[in-house]
C-alpha positions in Angstrom: -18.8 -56.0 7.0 -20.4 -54.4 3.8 -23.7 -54.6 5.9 -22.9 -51.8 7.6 -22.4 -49.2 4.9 -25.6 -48.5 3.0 -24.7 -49.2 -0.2 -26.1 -52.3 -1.4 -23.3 -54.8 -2.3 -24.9 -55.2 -6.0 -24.5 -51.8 -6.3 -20.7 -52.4 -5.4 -19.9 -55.1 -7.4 -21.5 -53.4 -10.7 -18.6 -51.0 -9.9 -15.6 -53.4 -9.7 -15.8 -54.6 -5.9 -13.4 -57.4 -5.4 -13.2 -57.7 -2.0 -13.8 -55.9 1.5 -11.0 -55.5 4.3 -10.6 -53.8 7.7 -7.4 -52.4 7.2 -4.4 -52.2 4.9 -1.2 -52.7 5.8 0.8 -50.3 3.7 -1.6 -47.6 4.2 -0.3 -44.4 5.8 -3.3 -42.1 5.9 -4.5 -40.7 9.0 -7.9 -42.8 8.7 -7.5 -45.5 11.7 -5.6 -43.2 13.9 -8.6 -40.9 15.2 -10.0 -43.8 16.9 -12.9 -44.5 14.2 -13.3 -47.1 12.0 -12.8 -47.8 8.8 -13.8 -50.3 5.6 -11.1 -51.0 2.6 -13.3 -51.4 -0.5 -10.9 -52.5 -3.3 -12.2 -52.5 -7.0 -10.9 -53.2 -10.5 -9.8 -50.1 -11.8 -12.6 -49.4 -14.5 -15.2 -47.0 -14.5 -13.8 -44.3 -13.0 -16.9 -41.9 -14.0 -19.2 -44.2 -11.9 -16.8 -44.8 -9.2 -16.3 -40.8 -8.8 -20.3 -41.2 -7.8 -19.8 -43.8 -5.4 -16.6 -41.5 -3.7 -20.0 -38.9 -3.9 -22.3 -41.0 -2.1 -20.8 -42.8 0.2 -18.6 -41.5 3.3 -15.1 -42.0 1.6 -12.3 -40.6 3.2 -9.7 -41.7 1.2 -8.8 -43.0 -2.3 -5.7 -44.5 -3.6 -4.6 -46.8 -6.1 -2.9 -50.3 -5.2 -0.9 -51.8 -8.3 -3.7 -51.7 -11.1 -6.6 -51.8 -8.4 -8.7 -49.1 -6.5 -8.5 -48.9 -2.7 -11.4 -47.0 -1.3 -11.3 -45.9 2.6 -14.8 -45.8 3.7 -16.0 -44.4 7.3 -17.8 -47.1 9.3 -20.7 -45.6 11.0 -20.8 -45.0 14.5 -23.8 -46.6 15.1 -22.5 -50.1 14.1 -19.5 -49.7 16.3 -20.6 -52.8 18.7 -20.9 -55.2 16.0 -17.7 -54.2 14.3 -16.1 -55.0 18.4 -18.5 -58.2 17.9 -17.4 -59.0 14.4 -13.7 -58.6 15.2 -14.6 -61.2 18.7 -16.3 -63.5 16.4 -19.3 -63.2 18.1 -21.4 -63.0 14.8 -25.0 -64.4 16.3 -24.5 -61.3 19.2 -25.3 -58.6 16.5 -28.2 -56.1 17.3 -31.6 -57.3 15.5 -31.0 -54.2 13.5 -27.5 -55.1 12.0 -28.7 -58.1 11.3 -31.6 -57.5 9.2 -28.9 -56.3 6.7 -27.8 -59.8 5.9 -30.6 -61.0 3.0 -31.3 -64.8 3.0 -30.2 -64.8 -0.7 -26.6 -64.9 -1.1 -24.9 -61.3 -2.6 -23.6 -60.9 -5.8 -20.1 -61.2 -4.7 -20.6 -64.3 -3.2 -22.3 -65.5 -6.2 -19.8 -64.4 -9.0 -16.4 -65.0 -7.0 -17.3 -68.4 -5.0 -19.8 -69.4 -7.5 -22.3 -70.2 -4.7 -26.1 -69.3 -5.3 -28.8 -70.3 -2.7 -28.7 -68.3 1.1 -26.3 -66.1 1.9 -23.3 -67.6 4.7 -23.3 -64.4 6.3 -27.2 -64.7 7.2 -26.7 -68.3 8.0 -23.8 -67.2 10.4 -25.3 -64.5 12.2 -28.8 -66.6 12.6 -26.8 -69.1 14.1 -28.6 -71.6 10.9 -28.7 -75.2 11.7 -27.6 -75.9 7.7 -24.4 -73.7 9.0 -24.0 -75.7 12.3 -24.3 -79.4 10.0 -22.0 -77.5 7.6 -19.2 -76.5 10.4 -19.7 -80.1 12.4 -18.8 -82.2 9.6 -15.8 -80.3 8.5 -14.2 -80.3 11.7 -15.4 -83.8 12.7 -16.7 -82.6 16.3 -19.9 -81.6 17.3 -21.2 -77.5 18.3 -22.5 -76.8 21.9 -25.4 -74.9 21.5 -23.7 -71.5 23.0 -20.9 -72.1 20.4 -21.2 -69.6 17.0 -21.3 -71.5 13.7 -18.4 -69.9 12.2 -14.9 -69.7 13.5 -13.2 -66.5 15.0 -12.1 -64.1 11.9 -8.2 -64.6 10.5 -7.0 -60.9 11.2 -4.4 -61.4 8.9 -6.8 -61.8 5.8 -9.2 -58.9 7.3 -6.1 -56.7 6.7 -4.8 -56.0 3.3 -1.8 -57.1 1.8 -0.7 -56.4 -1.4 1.5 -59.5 -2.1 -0.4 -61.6 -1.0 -3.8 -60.6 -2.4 -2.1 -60.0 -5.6 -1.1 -63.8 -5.5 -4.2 -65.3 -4.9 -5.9 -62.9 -7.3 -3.5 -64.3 -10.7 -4.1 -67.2 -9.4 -8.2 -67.0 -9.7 -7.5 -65.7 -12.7 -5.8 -68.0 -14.5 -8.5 -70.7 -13.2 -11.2 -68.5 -14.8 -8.8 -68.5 -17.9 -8.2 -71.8 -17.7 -12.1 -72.7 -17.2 -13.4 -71.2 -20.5 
């Protein structure tokens, strides 16, 4: 979903991105209720100088913190509205030719550091419906794709939406692998 803001997600990740949501499940603001939608950018509280720039360039409607991170409410533009219904219907190969120009070949930075993948980019292989994704998708779940089938499954709404606990569990745990890796 970071393809539809235009901030580039390098840019994001120099600035303590961790991770991308559609919603947040404590939140209370009014962002969500007006009928437009909105991205849940969540960064490791650091820089707060640079991150004051991003709340300046980008269309940020609200900003909170969430333990020791930085939740940042961010106004999905209009124009992508389709492929956010599209996204949401995992019908990632339907996006407009436009949207999907966003997704480069190369995989992002995120990608890179927290999966420790290099090489093409999943999200470009998804919404080009790539035969490497198809081979991918076929072996792990031991049947084979029709051709009108997408090459990744149906999104998990309940880890598109925030949750504290939970996030914050998974995150220690990361953590201590990375600890435990040096």
């Amino acid at each position: 979903m970071l393809a539809g803001i235009d901030i580039s997600e390098a840019a994001l990740v120099r600035l303590g991105l961790i991770n991308c949501f559609i919603g947040d499940e404590d939140y209370d603001g009014e962002c969500g209720r007006d009928g437009k939608h909105y991205l849940f950018l969540l960064f490791k509280n650091g820089d707060q100088v640079l991150l004051g720039k991003l709340i300046n360039l980008a269309d940020v409607k609200d900003e909170y913190d969430v333990g020791e991170f930085t939740m940042l409410v961010v106004d999905w533009p209009e124009r992508w509205y389709k492929e956010w219904d599209l996204f949401i219907d995992g019908k990632y190969s339907k996006f407009s030719p436009e949207y999907k120009e966003k997704f480069t070949q190369e995989a992002p930075p995120l990608a890179k550091k927290v999966v420790r993948k290099s090489g093409t980019s999943n999200g470009w292989l998804i919404v080009n419906k790539h035969e490497a994704m198809r081979r991918f998708q076929e072996e792990r779940i031991g049947v084979p794709l029709e051709d009108w089938q997408e090459v990744s499954s149906i999104i998990d709404m309940e880890e598109e939406i925030f949750n504290y606990e939970r996030f914050k569990a998974l995150y220690d745990d990361f953590i201590r692998c990375e600890t435990n890796q040096k």
